[in-house]
C-alpha positions as CSV (number, residue, x, y, z in Angstrom):
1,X,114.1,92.4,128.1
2,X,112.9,92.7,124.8
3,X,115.6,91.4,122.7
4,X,117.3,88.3,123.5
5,X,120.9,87.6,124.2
6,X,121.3,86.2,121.1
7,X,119.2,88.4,119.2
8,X,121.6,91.3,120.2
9,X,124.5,89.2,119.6
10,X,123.1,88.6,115.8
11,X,122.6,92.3,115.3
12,X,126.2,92.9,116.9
13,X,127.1,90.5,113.9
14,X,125.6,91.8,111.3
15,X,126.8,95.1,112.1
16,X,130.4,93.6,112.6
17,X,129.5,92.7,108.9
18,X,128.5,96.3,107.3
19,X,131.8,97.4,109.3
20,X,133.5,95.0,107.5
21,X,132.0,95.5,103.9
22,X,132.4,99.5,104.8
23,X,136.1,99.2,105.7
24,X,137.0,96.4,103.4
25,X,135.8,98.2,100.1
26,X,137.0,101.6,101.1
27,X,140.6,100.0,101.3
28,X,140.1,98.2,98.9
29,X,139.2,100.8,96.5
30,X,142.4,103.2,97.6
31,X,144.9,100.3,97.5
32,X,144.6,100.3,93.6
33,X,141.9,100.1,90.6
34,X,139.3,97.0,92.5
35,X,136.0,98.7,91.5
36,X,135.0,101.2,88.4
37,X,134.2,103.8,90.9
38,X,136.3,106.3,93.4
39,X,135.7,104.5,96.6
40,X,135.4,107.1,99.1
41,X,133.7,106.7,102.6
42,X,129.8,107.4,101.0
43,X,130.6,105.0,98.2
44,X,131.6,102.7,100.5
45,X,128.6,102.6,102.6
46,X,126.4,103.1,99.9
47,X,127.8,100.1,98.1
48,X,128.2,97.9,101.2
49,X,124.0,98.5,101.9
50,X,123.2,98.2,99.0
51,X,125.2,94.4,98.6
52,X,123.7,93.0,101.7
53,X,120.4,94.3,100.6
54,X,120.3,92.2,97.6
55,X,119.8,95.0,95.7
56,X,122.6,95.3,93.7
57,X,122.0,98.4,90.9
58,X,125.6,97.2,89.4
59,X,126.7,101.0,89.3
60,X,129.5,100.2,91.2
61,X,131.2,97.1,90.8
62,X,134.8,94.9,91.5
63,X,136.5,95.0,88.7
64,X,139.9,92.7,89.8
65,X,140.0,89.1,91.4
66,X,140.5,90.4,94.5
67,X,138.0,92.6,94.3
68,X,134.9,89.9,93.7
69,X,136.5,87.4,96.0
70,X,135.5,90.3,98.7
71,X,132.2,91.1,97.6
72,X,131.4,87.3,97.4
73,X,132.8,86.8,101.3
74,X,130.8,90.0,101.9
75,X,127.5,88.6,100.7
76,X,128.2,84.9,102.3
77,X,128.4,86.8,105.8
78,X,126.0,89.6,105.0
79,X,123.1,86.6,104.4
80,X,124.3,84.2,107.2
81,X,123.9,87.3,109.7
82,X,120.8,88.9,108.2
83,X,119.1,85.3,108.3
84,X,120.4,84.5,111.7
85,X,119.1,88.1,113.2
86,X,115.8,87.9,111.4
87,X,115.3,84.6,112.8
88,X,116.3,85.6,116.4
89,X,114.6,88.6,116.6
90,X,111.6,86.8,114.8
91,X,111.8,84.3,117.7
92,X,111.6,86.9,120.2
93,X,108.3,88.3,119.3
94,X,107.1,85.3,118.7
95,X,108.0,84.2,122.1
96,X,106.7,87.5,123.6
97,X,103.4,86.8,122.2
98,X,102.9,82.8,123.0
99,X,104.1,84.5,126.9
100,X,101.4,87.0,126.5
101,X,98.6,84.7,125.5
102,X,99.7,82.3,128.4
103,X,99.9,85.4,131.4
104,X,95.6,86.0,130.0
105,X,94.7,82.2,130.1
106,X,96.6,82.0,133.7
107,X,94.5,85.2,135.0
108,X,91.5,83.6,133.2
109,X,92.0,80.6,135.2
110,X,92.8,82.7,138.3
111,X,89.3,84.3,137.5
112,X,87.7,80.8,136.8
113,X,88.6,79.8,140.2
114,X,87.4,82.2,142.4
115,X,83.7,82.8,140.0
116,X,80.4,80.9,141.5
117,X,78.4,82.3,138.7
118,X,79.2,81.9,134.5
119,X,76.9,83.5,132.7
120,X,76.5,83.1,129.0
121,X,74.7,85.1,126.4
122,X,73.7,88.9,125.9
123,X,70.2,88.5,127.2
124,X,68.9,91.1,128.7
125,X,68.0,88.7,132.0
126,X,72.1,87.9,132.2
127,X,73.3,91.8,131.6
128,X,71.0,92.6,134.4
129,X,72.8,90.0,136.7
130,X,76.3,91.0,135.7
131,X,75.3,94.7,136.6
132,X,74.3,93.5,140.0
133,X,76.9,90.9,140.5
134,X,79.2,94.0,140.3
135,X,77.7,95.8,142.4
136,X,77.4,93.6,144.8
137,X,80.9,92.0,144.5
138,X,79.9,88.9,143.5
139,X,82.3,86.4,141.7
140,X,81.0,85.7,138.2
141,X,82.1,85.9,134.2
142,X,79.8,87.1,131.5
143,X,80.7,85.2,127.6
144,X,79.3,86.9,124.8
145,X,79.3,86.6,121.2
146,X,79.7,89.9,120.2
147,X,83.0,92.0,120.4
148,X,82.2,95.0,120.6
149,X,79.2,94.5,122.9
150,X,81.8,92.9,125.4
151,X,84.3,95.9,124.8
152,X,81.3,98.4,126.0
153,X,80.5,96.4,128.8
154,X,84.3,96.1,130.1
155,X,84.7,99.6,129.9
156,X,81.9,99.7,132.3
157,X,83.8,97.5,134.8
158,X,81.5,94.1,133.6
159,X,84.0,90.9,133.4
160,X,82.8,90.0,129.8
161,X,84.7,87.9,127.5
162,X,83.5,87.9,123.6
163,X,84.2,83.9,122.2
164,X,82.6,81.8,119.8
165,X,79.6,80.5,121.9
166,X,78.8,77.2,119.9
167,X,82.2,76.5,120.4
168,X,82.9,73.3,122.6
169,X,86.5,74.0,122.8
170,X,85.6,78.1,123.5
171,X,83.7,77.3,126.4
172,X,85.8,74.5,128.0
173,X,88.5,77.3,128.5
174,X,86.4,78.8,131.0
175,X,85.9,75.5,132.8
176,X,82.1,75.6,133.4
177,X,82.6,72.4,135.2
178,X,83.9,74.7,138.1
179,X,81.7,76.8,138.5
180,X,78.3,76.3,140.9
181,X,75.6,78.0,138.6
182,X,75.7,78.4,135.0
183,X,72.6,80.9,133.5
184,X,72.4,81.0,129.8
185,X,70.1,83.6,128.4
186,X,70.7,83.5,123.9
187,X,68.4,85.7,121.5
188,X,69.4,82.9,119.1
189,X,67.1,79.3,120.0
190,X,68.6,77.1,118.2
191,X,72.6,78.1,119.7
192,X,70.9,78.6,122.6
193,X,70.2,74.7,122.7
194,X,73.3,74.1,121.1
195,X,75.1,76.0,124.3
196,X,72.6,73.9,126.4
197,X,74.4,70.5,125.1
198,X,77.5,71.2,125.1
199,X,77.0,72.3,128.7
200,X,75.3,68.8,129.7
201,X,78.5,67.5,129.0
202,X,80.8,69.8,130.0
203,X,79.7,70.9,133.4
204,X,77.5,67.6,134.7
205,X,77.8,68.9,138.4
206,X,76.7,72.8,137.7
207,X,73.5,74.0,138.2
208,X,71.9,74.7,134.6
209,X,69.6,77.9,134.4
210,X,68.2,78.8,131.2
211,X,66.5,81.8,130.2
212,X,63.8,81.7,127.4
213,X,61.4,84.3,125.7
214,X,59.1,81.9,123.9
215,X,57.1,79.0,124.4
216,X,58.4,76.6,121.9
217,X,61.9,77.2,123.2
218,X,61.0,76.1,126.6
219,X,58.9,72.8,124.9
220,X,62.5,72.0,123.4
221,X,64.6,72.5,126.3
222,X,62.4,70.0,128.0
223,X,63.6,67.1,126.3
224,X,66.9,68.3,127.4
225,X,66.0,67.6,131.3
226,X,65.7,63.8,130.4
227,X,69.7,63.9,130.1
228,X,70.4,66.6,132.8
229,X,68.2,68.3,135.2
230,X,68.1,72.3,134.3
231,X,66.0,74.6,135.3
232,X,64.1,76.8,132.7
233,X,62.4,80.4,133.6
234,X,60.2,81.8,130.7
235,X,60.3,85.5,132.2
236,X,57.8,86.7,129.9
237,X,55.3,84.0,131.1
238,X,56.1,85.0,134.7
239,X,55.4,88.8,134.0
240,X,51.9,87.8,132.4
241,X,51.1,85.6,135.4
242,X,51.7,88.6,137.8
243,X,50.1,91.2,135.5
244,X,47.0,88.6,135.5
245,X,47.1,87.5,139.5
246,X,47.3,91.1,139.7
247,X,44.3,92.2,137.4
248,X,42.3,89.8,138.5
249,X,42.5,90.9,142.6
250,X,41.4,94.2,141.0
């Protein structure tokens, strides 16, 4: 239900109040001289909306006693029921979305607990894998920084999530401690290593795979393996060793 019980039965009010400001100044207004203008059933609605709106142009107006006693029980209602249906109904969607953020994390952690492979970064090495990993129904998650880069790859049928990679507490939602192998493959170095740390803390017992392009990177990721043991593939280095194993049998 989208509405509430009591979110209908504040709307119920409130319009148990315009009823009331509708038929109580309409009688009012034929029973003798309470306001400076004919009240007839389009005055009355118009000047019972207009009331409760806080609007109040002041072209027509009570003009006896009796008269502003009404309009002054009319706008104590009017207020209490707009306040308490604004709030209810306010509750409800905010309700709806804090249930709606909680149904993704649960099928996130559904996801998380069936995936053996968490790979993070847009490398070209990890969008490889996720292509093949699909293919071959494997169980994996693919975090990326960019948004719309993880949009294109979704529509595509790739389980990418865009988050804020240097983000301990962005990571930790996908429970890399879980998971059996973790490849990271960043354009950027220096979040790459960031990534790398956070992970040596985070997931203790998952394999560590990193991905680099350039020498220095791999020099610095070294000193990372004195506090965990992670495994570092330079495929560029790799490709010139089998170009030159290759030339050289030539």
């Amino acid at each position: 239900m989208l509405l509430s019980v009591r979110s209908i039965a504040s709307l119920l009010l409130l319009g148990g109040v315009v009823i009331f400001g509708v038929a109580g100044s309409f009688i009012l207004g034929h029973l003798g001289h309470n306001f400076n203008e004919c009240m007839n059933l389009i005055n009355s609605i118009y000047f019972t909306v207009v009331t409760l709106s806080t609007v109040g142009y002041g072209d027509i107006v009570p003009i006896t006693p009796i008269g502003k006693i009404f309009v002054v029980i009319l706008i104590v209602f009017g207020m209490g029921a707009f306040l308490t249906a604004l709030t209810s109904i306010s509750g409800d969607i905010a309700s709806k979305r804090i249930l709606d953020l909680t149904s993704k994390l649960e099928k996130i952690e559904e996801e998380m607990s069936k995936v053996k492979v968490l790979l993070i970064g847009g490398g070209g090495v990890n969008i490889s894998l996720a292509e093949n990993f699909e293919k071959e129904k494997l169980k994996y998650i693919l975090l990326l920084s960019d948004k719309t880069e993880a949009e294109k790859l979704s529509e595509k049928g790739i389980k990418a999530y865009a988050i804020n990679l240097i983000s301990e507490d962005e990571i930790r939602k996908f429970h890399p401690e879980k998971v059996k192998s973790i490849i990271v493959d960043m354009q950027n170095s220096s979040d790459m290593l960031y990534v790398i740390l956070i992970l040596t803390e985070l997931a203790k017992e998952s394999n560590i795979i990193t991905i680099v392009h350039n020498e220095d990177l791999e020099k610095r990721l070294e000193s990372v393996k004195k506090i965990k043991d992670i495994k570092i593939i330079n495929p560029s280095k790799q490709v010139a060793n089998e170009l030159l194993s290759l030339l050289r049998e030539k």
